[in-house]
mmCIF file as Biopython writes it, N, C-alpha, C and O atoms, coordinates in Angstrom:
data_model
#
loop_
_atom_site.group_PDB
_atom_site.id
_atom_site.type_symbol
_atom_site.label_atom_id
_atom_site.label_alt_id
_atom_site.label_comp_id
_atom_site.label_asym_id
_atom_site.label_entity_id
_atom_site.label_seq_id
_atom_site.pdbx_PDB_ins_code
_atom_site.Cartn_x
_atom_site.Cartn_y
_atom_site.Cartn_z
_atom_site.occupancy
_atom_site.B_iso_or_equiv
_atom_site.auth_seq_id
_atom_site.auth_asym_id
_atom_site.pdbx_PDB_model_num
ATOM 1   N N  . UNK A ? 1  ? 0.219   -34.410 -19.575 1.0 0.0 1  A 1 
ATOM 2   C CA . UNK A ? 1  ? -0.174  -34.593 -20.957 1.0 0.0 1  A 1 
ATOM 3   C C  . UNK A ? 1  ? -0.943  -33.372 -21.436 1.0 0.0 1  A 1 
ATOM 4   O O  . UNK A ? 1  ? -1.502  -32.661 -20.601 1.0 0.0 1  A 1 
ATOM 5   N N  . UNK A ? 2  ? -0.997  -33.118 -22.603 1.0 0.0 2  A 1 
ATOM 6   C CA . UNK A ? 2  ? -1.257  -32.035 -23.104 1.0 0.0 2  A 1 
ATOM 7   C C  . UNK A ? 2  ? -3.330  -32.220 -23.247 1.0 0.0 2  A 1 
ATOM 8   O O  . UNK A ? 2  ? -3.886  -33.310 -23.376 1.0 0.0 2  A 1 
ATOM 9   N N  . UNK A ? 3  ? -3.847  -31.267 -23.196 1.0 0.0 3  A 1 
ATOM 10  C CA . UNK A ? 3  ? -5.389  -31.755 -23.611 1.0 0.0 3  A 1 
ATOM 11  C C  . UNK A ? 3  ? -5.134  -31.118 -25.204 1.0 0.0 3  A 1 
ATOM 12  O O  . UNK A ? 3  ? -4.448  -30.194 -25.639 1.0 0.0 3  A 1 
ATOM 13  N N  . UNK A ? 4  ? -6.058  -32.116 -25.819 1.0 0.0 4  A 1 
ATOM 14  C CA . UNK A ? 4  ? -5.877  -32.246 -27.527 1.0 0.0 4  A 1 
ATOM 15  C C  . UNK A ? 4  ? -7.474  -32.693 -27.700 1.0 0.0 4  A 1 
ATOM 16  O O  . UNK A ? 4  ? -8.006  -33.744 -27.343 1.0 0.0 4  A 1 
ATOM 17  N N  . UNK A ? 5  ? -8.039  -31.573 -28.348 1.0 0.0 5  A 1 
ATOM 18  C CA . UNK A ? 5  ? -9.351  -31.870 -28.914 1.0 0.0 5  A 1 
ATOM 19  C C  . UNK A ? 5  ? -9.476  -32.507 -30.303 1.0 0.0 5  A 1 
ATOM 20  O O  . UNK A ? 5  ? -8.865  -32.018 -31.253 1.0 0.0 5  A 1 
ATOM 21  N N  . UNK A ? 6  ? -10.325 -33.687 -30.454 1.0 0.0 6  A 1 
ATOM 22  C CA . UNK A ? 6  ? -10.259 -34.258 -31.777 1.0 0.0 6  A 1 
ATOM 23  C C  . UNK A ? 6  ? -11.819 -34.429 -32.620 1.0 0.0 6  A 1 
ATOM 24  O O  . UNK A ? 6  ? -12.181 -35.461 -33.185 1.0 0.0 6  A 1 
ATOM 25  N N  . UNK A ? 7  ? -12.330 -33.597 -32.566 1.0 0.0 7  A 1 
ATOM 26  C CA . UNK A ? 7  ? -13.716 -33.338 -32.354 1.0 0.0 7  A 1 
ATOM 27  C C  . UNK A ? 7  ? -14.300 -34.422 -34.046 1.0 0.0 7  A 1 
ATOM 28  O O  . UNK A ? 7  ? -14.037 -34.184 -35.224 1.0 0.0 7  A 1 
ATOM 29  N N  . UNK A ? 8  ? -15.171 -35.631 -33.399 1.0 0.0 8  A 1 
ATOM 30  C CA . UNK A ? 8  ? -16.255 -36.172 -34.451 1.0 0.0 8  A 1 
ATOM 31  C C  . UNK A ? 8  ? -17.242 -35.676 -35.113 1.0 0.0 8  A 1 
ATOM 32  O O  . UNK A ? 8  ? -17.478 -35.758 -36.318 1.0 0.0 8  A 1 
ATOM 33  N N  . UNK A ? 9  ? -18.035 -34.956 -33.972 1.0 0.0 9  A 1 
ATOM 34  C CA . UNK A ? 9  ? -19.211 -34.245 -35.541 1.0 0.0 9  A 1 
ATOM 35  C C  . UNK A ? 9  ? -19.552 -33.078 -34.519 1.0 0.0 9  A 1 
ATOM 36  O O  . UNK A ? 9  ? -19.431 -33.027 -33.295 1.0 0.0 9  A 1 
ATOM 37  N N  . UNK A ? 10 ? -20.061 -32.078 -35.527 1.0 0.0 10 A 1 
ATOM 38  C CA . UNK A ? 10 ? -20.627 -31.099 -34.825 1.0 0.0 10 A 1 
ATOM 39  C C  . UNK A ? 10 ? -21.936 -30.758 -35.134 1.0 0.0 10 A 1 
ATOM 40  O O  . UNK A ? 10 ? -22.267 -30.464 -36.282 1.0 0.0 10 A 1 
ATOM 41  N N  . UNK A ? 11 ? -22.962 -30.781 -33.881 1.0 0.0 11 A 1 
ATOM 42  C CA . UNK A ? 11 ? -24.235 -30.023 -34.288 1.0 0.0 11 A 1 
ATOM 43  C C  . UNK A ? 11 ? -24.632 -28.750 -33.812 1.0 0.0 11 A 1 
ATOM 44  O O  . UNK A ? 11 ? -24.666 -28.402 -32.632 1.0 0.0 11 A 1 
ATOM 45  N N  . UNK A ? 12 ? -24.955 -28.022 -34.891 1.0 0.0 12 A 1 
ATOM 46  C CA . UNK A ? 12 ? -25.463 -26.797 -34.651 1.0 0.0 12 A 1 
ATOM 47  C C  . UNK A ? 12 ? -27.150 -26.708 -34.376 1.0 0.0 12 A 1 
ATOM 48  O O  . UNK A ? 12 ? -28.056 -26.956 -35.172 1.0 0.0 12 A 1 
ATOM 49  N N  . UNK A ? 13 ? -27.218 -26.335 -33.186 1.0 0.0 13 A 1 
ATOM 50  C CA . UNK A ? 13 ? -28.864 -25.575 -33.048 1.0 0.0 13 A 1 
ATOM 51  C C  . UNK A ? 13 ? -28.755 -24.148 -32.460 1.0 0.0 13 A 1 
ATOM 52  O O  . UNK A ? 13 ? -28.127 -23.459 -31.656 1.0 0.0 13 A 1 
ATOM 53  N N  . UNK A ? 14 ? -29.946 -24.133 -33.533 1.0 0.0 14 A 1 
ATOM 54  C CA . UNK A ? 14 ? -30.324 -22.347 -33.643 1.0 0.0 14 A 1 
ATOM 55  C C  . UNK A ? 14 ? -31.005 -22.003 -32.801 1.0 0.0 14 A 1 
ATOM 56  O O  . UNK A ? 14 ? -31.188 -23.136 -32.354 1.0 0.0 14 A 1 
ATOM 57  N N  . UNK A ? 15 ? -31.647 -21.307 -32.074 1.0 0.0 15 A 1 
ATOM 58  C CA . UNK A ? 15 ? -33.153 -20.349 -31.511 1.0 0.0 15 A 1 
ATOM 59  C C  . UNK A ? 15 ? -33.095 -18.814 -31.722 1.0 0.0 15 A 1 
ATOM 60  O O  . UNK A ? 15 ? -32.108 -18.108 -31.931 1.0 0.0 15 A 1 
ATOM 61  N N  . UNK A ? 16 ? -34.110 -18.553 -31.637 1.0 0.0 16 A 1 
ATOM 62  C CA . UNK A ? 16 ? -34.622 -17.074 -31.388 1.0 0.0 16 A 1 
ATOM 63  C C  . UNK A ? 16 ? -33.153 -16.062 -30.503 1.0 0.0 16 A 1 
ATOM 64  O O  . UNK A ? 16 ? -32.767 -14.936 -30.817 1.0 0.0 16 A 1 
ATOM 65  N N  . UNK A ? 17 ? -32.729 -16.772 -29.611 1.0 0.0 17 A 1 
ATOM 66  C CA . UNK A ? 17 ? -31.885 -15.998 -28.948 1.0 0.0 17 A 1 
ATOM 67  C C  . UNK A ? 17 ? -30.647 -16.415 -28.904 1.0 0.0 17 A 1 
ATOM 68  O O  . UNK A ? 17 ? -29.826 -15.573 -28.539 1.0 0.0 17 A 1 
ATOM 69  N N  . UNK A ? 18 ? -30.209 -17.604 -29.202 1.0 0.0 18 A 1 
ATOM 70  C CA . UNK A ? 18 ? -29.135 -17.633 -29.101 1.0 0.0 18 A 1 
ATOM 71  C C  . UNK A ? 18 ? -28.302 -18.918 -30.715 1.0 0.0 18 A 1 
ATOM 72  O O  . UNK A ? 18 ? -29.015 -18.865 -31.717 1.0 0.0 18 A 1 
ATOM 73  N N  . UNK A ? 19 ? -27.554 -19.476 -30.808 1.0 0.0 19 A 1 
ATOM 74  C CA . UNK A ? 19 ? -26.677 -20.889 -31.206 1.0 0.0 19 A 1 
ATOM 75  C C  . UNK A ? 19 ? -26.207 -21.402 -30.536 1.0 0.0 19 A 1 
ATOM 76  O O  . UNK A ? 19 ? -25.625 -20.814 -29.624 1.0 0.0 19 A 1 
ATOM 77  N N  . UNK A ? 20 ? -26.207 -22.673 -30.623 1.0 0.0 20 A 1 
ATOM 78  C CA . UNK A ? 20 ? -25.962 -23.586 -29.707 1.0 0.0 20 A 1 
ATOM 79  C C  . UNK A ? 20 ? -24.584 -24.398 -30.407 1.0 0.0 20 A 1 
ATOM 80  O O  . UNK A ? 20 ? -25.221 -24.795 -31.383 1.0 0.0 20 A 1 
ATOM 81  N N  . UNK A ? 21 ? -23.168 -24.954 -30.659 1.0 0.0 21 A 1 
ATOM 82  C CA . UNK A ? 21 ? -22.335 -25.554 -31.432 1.0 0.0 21 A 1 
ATOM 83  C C  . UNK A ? 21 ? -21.718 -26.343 -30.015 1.0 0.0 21 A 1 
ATOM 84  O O  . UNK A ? 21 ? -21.082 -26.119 -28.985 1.0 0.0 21 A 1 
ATOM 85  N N  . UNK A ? 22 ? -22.539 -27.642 -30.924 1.0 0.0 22 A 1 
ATOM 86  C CA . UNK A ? 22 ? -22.205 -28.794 -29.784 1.0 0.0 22 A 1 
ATOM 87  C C  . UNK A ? 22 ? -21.321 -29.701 -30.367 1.0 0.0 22 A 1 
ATOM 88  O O  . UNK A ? 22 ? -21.648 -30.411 -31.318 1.0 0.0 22 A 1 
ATOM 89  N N  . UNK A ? 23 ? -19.970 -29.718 -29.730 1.0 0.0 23 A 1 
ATOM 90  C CA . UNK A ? 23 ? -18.956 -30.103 -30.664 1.0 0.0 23 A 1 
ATOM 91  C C  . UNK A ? 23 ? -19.054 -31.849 -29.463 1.0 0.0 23 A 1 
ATOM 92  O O  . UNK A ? 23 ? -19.205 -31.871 -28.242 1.0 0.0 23 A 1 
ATOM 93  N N  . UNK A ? 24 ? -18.892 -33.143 -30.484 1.0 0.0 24 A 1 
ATOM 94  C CA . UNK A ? 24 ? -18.638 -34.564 -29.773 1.0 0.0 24 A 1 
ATOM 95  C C  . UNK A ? 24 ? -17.282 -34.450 -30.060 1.0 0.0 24 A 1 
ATOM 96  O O  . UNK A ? 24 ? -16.847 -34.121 -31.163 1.0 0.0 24 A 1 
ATOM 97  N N  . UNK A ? 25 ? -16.520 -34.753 -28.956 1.0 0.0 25 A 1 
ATOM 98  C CA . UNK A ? 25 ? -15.082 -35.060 -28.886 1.0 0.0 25 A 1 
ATOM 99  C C  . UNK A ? 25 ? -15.022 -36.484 -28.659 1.0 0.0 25 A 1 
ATOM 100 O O  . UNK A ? 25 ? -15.996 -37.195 -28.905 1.0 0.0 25 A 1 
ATOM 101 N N  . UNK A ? 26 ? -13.872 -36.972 -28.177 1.0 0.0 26 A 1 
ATOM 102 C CA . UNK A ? 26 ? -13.946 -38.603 -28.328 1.0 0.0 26 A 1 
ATOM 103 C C  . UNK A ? 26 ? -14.282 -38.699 -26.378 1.0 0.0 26 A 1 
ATOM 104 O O  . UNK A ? 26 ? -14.990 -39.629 -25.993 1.0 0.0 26 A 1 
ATOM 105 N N  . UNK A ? 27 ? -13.954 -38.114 -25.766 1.0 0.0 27 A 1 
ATOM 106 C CA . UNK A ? 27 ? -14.395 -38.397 -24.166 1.0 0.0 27 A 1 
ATOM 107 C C  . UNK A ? 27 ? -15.999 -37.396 -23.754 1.0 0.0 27 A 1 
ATOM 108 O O  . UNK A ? 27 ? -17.080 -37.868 -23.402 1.0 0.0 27 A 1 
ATOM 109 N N  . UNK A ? 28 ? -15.660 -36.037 -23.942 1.0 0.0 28 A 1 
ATOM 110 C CA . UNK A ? 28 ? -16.777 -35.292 -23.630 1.0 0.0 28 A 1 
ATOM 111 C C  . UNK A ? 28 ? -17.419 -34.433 -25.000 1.0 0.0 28 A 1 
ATOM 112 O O  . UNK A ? 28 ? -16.961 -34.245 -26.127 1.0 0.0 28 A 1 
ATOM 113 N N  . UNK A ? 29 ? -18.994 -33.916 -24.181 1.0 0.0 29 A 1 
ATOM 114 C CA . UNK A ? 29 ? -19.815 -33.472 -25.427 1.0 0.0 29 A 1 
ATOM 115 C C  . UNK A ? 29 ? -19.226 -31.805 -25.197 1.0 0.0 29 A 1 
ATOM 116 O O  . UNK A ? 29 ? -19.088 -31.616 -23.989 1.0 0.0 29 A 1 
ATOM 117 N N  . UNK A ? 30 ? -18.852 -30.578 -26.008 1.0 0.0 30 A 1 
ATOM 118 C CA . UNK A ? 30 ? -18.836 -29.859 -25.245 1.0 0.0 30 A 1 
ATOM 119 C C  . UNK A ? 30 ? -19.734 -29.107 -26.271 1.0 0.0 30 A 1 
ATOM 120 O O  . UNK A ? 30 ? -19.689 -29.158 -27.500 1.0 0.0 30 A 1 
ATOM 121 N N  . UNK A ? 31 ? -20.838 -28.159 -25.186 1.0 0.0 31 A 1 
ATOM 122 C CA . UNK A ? 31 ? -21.328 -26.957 -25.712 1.0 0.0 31 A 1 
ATOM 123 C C  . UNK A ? 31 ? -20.620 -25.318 -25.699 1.0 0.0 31 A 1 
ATOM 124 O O  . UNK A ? 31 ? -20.021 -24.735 -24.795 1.0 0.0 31 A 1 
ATOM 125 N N  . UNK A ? 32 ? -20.885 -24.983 -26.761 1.0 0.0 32 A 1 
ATOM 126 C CA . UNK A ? 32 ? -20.560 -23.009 -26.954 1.0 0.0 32 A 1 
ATOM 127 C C  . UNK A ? 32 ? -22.256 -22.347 -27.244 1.0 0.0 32 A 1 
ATOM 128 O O  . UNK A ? 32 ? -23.188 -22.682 -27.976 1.0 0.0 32 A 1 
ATOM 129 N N  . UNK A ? 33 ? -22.094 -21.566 -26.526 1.0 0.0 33 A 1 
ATOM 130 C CA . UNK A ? 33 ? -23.237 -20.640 -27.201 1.0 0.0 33 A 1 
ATOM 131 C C  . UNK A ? 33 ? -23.091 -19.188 -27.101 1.0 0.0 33 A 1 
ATOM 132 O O  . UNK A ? 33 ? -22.894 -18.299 -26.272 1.0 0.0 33 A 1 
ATOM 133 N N  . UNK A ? 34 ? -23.271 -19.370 -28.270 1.0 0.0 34 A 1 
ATOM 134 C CA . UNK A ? 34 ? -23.258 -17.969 -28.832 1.0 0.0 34 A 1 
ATOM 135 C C  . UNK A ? 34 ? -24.439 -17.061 -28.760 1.0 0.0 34 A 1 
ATOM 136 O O  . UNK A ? 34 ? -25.422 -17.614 -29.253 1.0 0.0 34 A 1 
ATOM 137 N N  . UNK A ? 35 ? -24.674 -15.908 -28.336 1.0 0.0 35 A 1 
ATOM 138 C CA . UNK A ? 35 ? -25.853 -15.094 -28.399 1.0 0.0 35 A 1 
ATOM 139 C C  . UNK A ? 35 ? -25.516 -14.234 -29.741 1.0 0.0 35 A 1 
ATOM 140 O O  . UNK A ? 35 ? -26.618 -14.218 -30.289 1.0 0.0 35 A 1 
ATOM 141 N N  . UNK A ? 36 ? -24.642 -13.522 -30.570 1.0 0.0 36 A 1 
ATOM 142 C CA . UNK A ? 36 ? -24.140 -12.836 -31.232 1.0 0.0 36 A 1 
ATOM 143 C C  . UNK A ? 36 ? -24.684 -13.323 -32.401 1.0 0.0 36 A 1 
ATOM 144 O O  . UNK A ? 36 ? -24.085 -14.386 -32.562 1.0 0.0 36 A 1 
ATOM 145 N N  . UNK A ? 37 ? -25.540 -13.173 -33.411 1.0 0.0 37 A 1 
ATOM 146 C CA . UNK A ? 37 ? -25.906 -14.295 -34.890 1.0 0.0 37 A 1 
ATOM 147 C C  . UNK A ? 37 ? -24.645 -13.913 -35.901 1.0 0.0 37 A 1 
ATOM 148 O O  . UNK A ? 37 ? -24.450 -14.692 -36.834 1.0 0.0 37 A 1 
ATOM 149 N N  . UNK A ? 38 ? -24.200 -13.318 -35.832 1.0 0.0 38 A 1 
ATOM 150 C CA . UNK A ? 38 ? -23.153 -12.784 -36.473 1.0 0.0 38 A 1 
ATOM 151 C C  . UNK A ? 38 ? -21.799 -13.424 -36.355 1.0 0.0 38 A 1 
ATOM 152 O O  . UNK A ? 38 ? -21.393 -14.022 -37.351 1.0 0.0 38 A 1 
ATOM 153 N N  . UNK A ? 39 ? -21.105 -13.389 -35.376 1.0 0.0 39 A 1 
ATOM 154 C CA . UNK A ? 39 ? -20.154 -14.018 -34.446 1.0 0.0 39 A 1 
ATOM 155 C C  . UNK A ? 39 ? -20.158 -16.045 -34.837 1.0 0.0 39 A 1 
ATOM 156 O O  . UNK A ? 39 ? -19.277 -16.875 -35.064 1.0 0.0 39 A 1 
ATOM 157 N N  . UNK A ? 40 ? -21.790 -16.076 -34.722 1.0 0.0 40 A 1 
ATOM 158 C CA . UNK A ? 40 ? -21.862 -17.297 -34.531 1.0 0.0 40 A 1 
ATOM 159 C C  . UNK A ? 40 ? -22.140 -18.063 -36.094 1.0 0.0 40 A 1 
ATOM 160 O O  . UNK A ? 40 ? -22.205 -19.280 -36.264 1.0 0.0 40 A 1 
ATOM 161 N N  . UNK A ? 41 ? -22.290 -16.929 -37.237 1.0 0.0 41 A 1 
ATOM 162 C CA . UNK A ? 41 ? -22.140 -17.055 -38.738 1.0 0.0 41 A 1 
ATOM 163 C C  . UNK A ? 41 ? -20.898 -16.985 -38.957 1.0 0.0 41 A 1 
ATOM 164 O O  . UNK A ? 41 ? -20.490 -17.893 -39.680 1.0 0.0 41 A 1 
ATOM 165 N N  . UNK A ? 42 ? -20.096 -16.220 -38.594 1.0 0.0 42 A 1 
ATOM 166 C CA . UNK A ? 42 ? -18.563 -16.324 -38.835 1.0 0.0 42 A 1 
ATOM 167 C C  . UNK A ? 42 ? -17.820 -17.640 -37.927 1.0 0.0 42 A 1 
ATOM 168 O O  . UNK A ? 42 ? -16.674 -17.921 -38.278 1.0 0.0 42 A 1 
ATOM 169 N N  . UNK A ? 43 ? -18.303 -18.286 -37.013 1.0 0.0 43 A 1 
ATOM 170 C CA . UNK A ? 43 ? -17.940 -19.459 -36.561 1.0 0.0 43 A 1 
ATOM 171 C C  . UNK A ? 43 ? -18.230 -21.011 -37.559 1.0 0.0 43 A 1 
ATOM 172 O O  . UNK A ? 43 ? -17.621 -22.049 -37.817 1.0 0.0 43 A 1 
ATOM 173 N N  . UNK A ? 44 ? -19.245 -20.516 -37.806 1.0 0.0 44 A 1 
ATOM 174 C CA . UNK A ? 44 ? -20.151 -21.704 -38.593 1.0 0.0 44 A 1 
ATOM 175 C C  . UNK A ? 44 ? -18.763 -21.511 -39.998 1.0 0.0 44 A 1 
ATOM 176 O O  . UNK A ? 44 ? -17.807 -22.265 -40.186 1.0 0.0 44 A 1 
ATOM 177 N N  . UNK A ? 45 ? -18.986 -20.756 -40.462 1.0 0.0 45 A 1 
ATOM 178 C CA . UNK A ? 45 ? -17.735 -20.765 -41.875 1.0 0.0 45 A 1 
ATOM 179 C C  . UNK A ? 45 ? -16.913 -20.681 -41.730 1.0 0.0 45 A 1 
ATOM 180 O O  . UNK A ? 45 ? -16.408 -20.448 -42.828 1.0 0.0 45 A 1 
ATOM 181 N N  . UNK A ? 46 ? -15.828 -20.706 -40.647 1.0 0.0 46 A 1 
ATOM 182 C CA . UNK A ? 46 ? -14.527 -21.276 -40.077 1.0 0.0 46 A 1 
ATOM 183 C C  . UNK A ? 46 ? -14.353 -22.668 -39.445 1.0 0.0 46 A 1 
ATOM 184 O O  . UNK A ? 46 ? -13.314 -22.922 -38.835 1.0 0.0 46 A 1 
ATOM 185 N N  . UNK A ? 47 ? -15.171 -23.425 -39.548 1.0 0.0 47 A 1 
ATOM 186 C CA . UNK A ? 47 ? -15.300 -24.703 -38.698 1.0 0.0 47 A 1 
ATOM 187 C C  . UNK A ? 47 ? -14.865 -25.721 -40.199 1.0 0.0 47 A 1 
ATOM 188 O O  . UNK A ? 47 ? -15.649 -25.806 -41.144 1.0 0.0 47 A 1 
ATOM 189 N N  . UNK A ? 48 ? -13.441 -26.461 -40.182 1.0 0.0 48 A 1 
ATOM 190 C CA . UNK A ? 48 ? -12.832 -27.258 -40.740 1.0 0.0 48 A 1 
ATOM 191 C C  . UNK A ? 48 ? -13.878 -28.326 -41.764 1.0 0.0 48 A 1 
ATOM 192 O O  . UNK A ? 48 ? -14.520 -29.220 -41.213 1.0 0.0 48 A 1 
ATOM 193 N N  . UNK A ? 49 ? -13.942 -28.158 -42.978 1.0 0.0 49 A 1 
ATOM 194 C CA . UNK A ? 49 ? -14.438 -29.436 -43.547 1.0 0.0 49 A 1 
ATOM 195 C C  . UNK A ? 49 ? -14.607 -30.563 -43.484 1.0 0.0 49 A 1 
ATOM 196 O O  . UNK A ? 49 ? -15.600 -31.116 -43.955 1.0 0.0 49 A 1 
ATOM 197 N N  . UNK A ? 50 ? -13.490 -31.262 -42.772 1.0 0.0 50 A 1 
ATOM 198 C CA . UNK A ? 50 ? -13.545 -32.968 -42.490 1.0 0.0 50 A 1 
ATOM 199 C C  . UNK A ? 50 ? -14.509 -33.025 -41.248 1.0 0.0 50 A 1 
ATOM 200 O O  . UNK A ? 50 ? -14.593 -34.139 -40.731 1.0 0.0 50 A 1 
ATOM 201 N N  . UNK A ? 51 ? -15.278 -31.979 -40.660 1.0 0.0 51 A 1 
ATOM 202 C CA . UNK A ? 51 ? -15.954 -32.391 -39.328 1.0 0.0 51 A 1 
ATOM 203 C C  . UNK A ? 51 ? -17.365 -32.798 -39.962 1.0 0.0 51 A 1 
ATOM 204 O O  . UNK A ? 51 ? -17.932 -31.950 -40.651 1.0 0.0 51 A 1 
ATOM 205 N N  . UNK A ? 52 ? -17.903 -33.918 -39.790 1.0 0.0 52 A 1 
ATOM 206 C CA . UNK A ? 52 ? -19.103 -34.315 -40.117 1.0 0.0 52 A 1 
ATOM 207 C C  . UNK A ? 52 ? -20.260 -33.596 -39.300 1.0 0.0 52 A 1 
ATOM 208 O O  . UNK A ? 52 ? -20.484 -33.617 -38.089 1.0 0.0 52 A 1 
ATOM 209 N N  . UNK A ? 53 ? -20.602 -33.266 -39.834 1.0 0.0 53 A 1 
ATOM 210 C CA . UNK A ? 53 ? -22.201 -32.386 -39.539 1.0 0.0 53 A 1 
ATOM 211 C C  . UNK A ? 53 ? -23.592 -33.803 -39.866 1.0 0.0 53 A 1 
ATOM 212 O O  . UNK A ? 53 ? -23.674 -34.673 -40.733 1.0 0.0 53 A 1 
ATOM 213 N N  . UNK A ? 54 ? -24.268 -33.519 -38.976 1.0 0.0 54 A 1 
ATOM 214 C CA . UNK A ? 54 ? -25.417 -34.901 -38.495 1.0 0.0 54 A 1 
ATOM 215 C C  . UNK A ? 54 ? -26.444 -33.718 -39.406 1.0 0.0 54 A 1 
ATOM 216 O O  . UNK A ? 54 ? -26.546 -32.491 -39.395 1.0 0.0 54 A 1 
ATOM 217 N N  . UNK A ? 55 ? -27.116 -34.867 -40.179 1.0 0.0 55 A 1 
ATOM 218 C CA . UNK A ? 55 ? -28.322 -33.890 -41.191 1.0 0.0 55 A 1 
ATOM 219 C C  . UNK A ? 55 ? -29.403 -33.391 -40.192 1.0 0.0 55 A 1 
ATOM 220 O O  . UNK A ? 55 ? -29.729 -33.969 -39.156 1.0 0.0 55 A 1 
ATOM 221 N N  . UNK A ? 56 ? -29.882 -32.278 -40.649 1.0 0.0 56 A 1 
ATOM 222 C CA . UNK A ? 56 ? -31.399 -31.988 -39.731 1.0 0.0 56 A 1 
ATOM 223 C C  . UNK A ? 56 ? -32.105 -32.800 -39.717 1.0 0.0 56 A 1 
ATOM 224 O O  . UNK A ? 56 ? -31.850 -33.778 -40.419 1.0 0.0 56 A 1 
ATOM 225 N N  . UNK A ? 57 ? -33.131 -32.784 -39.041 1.0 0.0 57 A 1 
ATOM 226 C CA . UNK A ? 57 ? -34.573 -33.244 -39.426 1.0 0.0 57 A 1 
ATOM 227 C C  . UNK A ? 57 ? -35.642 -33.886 -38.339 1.0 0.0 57 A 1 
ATOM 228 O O  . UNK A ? 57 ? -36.765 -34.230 -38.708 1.0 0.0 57 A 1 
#
């Protein structure tokens, strides 16, 4: 079977050194991190509209 990501929401956390884009799929959580702020700004504004983003706070 093919693996097929169907990703529910994504949260982004920031720090000093790096981004963190923690994508929930329907089985596993998966993390990316990015050290690049740049890289990881051009990720953030390519990431599909229908993915629900969880508010800060």
């Amino acid at each position: 079977t093919a693996l097929f990501l169907d990703p529910a929401a994504v949260k982004i956390k920031k720090n000093k050194d790096n981004v963190k884009f923690k994508v929930r799929c329907s089985r596993y959580l998966y993390t990316l991190v990015i050290t690049d702020k740049e890289k990881a700004e051009k990720l953030k504004q390519s990431l599909p509209p229908g993915i629900p983003r969880p508010p800060r706070g």
